[in-house]
N, C-alpha and C positions, 0 to 999 in steps of 0.2 A: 504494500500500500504506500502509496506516495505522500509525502510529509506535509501535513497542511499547516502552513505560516499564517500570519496577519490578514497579510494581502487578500488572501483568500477567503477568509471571513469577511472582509469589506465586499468585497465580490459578490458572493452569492448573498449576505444581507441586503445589499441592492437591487440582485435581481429578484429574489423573495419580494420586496417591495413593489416589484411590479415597473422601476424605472426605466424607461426611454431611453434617456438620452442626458450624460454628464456632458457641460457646458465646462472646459478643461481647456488650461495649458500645463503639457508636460513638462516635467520637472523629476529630477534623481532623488527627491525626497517622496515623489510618489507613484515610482515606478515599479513599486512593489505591486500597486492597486490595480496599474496598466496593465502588467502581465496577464491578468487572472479576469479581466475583461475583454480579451479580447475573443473572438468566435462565439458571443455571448449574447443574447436578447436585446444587452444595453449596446449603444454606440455612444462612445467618445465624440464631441464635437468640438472639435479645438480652434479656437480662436487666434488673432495675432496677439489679444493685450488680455489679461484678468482681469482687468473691470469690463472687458466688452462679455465675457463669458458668466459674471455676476449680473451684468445687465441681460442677459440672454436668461439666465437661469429666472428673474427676476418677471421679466417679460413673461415665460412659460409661466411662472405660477398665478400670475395675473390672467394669462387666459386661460389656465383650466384649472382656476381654484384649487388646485392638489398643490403638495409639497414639490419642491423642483431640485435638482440637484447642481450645483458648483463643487470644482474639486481645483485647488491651486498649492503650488510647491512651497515651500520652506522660504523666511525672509520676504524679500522683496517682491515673490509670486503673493507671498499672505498680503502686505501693503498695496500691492497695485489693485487688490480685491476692495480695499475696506468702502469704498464711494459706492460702491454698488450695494454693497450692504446696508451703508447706513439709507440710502435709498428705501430700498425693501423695507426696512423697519417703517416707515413713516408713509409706505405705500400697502403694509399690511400683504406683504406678499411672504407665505411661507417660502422661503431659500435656506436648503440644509448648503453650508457652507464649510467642505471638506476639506482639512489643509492640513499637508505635512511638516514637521520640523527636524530640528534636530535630534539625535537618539538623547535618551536620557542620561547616557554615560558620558557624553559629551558637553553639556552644557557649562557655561562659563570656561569653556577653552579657549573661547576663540574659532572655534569649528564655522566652518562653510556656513554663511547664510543664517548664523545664531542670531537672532533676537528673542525677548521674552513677548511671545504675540498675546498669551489669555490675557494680561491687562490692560492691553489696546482696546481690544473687541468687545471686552466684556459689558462695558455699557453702550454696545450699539445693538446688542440682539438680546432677543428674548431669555436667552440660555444659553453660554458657554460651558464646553464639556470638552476632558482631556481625559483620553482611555489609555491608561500605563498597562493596563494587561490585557494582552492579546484576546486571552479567552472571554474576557466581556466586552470584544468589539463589537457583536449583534447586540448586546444587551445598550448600548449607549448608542445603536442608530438606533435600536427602535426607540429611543428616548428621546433622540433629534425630533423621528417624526413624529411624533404624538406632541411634542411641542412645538410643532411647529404649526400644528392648524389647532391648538387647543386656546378655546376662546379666541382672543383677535389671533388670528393669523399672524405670522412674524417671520422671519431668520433668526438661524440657530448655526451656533458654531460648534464643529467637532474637530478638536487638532489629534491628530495619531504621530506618537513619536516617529521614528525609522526605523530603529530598533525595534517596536512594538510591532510595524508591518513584516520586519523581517523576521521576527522570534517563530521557533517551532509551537505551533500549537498541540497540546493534551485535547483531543474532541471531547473524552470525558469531562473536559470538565466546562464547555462549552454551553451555553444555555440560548436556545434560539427565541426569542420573544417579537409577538408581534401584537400591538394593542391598537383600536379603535375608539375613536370618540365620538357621544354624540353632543349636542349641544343642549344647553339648559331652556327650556321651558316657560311661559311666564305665566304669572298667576291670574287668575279672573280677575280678582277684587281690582287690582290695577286696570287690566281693561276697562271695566265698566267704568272707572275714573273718566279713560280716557273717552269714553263714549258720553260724559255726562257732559265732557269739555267740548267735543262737536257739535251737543246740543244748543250750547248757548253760543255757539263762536255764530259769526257773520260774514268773518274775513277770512277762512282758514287757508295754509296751505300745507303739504309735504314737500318734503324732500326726502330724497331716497340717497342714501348718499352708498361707496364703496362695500357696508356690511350687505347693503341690500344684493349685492353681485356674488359677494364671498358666501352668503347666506345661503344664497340659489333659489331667494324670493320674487324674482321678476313677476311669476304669476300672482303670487299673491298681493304682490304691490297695485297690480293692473286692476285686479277685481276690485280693492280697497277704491281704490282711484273712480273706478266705473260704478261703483255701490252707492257712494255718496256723491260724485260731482265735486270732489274737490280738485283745485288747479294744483300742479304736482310739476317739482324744479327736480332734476339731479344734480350729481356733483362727482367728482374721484372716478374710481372705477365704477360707480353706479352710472356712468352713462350710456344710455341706453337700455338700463333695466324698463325704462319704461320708453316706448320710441319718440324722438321729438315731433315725430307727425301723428302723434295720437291728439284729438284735438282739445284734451285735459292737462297735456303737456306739454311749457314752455319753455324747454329744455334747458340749459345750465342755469346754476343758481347763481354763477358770477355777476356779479350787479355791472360790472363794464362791457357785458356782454348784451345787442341791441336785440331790444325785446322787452321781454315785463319784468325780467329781473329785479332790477333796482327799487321801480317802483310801487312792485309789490310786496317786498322784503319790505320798505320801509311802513309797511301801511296796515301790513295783514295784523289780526288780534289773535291770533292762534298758531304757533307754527309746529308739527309734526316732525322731528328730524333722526332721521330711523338710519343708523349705523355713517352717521358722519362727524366730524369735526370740527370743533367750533374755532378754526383758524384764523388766519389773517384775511381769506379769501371772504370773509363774513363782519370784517372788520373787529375782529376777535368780538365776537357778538355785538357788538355797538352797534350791526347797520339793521337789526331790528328794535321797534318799537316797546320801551320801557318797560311798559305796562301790556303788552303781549303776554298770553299764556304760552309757557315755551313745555312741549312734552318730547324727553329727549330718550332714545332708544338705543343701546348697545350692550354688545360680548360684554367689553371692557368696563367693570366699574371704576376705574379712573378715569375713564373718557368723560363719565356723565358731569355735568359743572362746572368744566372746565369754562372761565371765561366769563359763564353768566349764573346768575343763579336760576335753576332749573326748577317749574314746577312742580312737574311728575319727575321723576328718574326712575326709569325702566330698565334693567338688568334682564338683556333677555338677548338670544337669538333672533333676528329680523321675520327671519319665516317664522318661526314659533309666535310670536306674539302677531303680526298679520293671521296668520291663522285664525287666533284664540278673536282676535278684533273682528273681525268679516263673521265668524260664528255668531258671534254677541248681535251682530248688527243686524242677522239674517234672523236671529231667535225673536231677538224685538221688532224688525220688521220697519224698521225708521227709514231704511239706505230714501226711499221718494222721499219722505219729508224733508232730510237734508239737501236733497239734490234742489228743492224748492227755494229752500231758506238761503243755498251758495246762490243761485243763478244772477241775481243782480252783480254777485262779488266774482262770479267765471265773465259777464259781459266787463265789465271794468276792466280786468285784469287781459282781457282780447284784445281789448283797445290801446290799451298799452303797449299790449304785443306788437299791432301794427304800428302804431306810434313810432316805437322806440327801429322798428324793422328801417321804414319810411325813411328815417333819420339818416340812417346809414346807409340806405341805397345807393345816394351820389360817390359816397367811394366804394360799393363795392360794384359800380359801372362805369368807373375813372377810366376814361381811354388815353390819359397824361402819360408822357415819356421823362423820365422812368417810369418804369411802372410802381404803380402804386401797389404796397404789400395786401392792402385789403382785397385789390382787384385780384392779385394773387392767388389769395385763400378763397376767394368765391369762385374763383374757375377751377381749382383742386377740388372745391365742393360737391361743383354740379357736374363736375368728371367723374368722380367717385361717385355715383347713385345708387349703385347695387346695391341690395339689402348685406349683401355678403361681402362686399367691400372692407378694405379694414386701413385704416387710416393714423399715422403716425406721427407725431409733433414733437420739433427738438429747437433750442433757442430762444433765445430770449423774447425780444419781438416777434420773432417769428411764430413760435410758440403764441404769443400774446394775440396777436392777427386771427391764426386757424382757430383754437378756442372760441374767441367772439363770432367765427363763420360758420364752424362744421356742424350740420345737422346730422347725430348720431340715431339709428334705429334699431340698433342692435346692443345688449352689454358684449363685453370683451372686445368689440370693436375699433374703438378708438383708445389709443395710448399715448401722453405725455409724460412729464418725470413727477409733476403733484406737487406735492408741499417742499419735498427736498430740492427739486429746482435744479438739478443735478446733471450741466449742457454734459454734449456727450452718448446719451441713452438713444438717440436718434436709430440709427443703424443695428444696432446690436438687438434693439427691439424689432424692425422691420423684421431683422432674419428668422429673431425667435418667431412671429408671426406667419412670414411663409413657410418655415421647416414645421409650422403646426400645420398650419395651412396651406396645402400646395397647390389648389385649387380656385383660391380664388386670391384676386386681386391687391396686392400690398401697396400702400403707395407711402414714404415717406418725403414731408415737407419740413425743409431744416432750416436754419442760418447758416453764414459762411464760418460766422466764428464756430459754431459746434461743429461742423463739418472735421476742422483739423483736427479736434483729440483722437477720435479711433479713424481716420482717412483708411487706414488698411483694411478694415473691415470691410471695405469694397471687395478687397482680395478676396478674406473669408468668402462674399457673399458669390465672385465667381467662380472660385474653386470648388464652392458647394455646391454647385447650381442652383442657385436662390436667385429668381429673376424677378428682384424688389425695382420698385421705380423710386426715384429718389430727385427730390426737384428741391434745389437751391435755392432761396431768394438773398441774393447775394448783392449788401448795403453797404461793402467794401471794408465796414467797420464791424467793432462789435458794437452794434447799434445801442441797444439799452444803455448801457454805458456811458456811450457819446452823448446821446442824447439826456440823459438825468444830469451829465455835467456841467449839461446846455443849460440847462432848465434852473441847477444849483448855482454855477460859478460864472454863464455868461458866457462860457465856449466849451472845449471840449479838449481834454489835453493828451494832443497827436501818441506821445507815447502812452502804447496803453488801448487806444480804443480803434486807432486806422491801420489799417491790414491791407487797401488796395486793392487792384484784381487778379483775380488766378484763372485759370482756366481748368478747374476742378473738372470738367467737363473730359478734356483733352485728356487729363490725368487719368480718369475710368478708362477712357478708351486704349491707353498706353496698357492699361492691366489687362485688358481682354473683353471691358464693358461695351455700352452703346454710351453714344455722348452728344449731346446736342446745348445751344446755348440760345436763348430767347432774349431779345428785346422788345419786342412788340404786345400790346394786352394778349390783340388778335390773334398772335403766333403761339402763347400760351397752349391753347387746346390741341392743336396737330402736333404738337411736340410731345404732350401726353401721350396721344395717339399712336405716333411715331416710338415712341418709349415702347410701350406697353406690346406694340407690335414685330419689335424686335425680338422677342423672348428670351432678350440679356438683363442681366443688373444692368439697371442703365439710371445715368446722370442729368437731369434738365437743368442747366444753371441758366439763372433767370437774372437778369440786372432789374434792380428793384430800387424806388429813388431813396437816398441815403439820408433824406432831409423829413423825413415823414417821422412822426412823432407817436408813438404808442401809450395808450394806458397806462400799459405796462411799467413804460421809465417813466410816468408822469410819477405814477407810486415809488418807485426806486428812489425817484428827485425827492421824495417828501419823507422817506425814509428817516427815523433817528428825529423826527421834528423840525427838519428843514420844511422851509414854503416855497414854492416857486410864486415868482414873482412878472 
């Protein structure tokens, strides 16, 4: 019988778990793991950088709500990891985060690639875990997993020494564990709370935010929404739990985003907020009304409070209490009475919707050279129409632009980086995207600045056969930047924010991509076309006017209690 090491207990507790596919750059601190996966169920997907493979891992568990695997080397493979990490914690994406170090016999020598990494990571994930004996290597992944979607969702870190991978294992004394969780329940008595709060509200709305997608409540959100008639925002990965052409939904809750946002945030008397956060995107609760009843829903009871004081505080999984809510509603039989008492508060809040739409028309039908970035995002919008579409956002403005345009109809659909804001994830999410989906339609829209961190991931993306489209709008600058310096100091100071032009375009093509470059609004759409129809990763770098001013940096500008002037 052949001598089973480390290695091979990592191995087969991965495939036991049912894993696809490790997001991985190889390294001699975990080539122990390499070996013993190879001709195996899982496939290695190796990247050029470790954060593109943490953003890849990060991306998968954002689209299929399961645990995702990253595996990076000793040292500097562990560092180049950590921005994807701290990512995923704050985007709620379960990432078991695999990383080798030095053997234990080694430490403090001076050995290859030594650093002490547990007190790095340890306050960026949910759980740090360091398995010194072989024979409880299953025992501490299944510990990864289960904490990794237990309650909110997270990243978990596992470091395996060298030594540990290399050591002969005793099977005896091996113990294979694999555990399941379900999620917590909520009580009546609260519901009906919440159903006495509908009763008397006027102005209510929901929002469904990221737990609603993690939850895997979509349906339940819809009937809740269609029971009663109330107008219903998402947010985070809850976009598209509910679709923005349903016509009870007026898709994100960003108030700088044209539509009813803003002005029904500020107004409603009731707000519902079922597995979201009360961030800055919310004006850390200041941009609802004082005296508002706020009923706030999550896993996490540290989440609930956060910010504001909270009427109800609800401890529950999203589906489980929509459930127990829509029961209660169907038992008492109210859902027409409410749907009577909103309808004055749903026409209001339409009109606003067109309003605030109206508003923003003239730039998103700007035929001005440069191109204007809004006109940009509205022609990526109405390209992208498929229900099955799946649409990507990386950069600062740029970023800023496609959120205030993209009508999303699907969850899982659309991806940016969220609260951590973290340029870079552009690309590395496209890929995880197509490699989930090989079938339909990927398109990422970036900045020039974010473009440069992972550029190579082009390569990845044609070495792999990942035929992502990927369209630049390229301000020469890092625009946000430039622009909040404008706004704060009166100009914008060259070193730092101007970058000039590249021909990013030419560059894909040198690797083996399609590559094309737009100046014109009108040229915008055949160049998609032209993209999409070459069945290469291919590049659309688009010159976009450099002097156009975003939301985005206006808030940046104001950052810290500066005022633009």
């Amino acid at each position: 019988m052949d001598k089973i090491i480390g290695g091979k207990l990592v191995a087969d507790a991965l495939i036991d778990r049912g894993v696809d596919y490790i997001f991985s750059l190889s390294g001699g601190h975990i080539t122990p793991i390499y070996q013993f996966l190879e001709n195996t169920p899982i496939t290695i997907f190796d990247t050029r950088h470790e954060q593109a493979a943490v953003f890849m891992a990060e991306a998968w568990a954002r689209m299929t709500r399961k645990p995702a695997v990253a595996m990076v080397t000793a040292g500097p493979g562990f560092t180049n990891a950590l921005s994807g990490i701290a990512s995923a914690r704050l985007s709620n994406a379960p990432v078991i985060l695999i990383s080798g170090c030095v053997g234990t016999e080694a430490t403090e020598k001076l050995d290859l690639q030594d650093m002490s990494q547990l007190p790095v990571i340890t306050p960026m994930v949910k759980k740090a875990l360091v398995c010194h004996i072989p024979e409880r290597i299953p025992e501490f992944i299944d510990m990864a997993f289960r904490t990794a979607v237990a309650g909110r969702p997270g990243p978990v870190y596992l470091e395996l020494p060298c030594n540990v991978l290399n050591a002969t294992v005793n099977p005896a004394l091996v113990k294979k564990m694999r555990t399941t969780l379900s999620s917590r329940p909520v009580d009546r008595e609260n519901t009906r709370k919440v159903v006495d709060l509908l009763k008397a509200a006027k102005n209510p709305i929901v929002i469904g935010g990221s737990g609603i997608w993690y939850g895997g409540a979509e349906k339940e959100m819809i009937a809740f929404v269609e029971k009663v008639g109330i107008p219903a925002f998402t947010a985070g990965a809850g976009r598209g739990v509910i679709p923005d052409t349903h016509p009870l939904c007026f898709g994100s809750s960003l108030a700088i985003r044209p539509g009813a946002a803003m002005a029904t945030l500020m107004t409603t008397d009731l707000v519902l907020f079922l597995g979201g956060r009360l961030s800055l995107f919310y004006i850390f609760g200041e941009i609802f009304p004082p005296n508002a009843k706020f009923v706030q829903v999550d896993i996490a009871p540290d989440e609930i409070g956060r910010n504001r004081t909270v009427d109800l505080g609800i401890v529950s999984d999203t589906r489980a209490f929509l459930q127990e809510l829509n029961g209660v509603l169907d038992a008492e039989g109210i859902g027409e009475t409410l749907k009577k008492q909103y309808q004055p508060w749903v026409e209001t809040v339409r009109k606003a919707d067109l309003d605030g739409k109206n508003g923003a028309k003239a730039l998103w039908e700007c035929d001005v050279q440069p191109i204007h970035p809004m006109r940009l995002a509205k022609e990526v919008n109405d390209f992208m129409n498929r229900e099955d579409d799946i649409v990507v956002a990386d950069g600062g403005d740029t970023s800023t632009w496609t959120g205030m345009t993209r009508t999303v109809v699907k969850g899982g659909a659309y991806l940016d980086y969220g609260l951590y804001g973290c340029l870079a994830v552009g690309i590395p999410y496209a890929n995880a995207a197509k490699l989930k989906h090989p079938d339909k339609r990927v398109l990422l829209i970036m900045g020039d600045g974010s473009v440069g961190f992972n550029f190579m991931e082009f390569h990845t993306a044609i070495r792999k056969k990942l035929p992502i489209v990927v369209v630049i709008g390229n301000d020469q600058s890092w625009g946000m930047i430039a622009h909040s310096q404008q706004l704060r100091l009166g100009h914008n100071i060259p070193n730092g924010t101007e970058l000039g032009w590249v021909d990013y375009h030419k560059m894909v093509e040198a690797l083996g991509g399609f590559g094309t470059m737009v100046e014109k609004p009108e040229d915008i759409r055949p160049a998609l076309e032209a993209a999409f129809a070459s069945g290469k990763t291919a590049c659309v770098n688009v010159k976009v006017d450099p002097s156009v001013i975003s939301p985005g940096s206006v808030a940046l500008a104001n950052l810290g209690g500066y005022k633009c002037e």
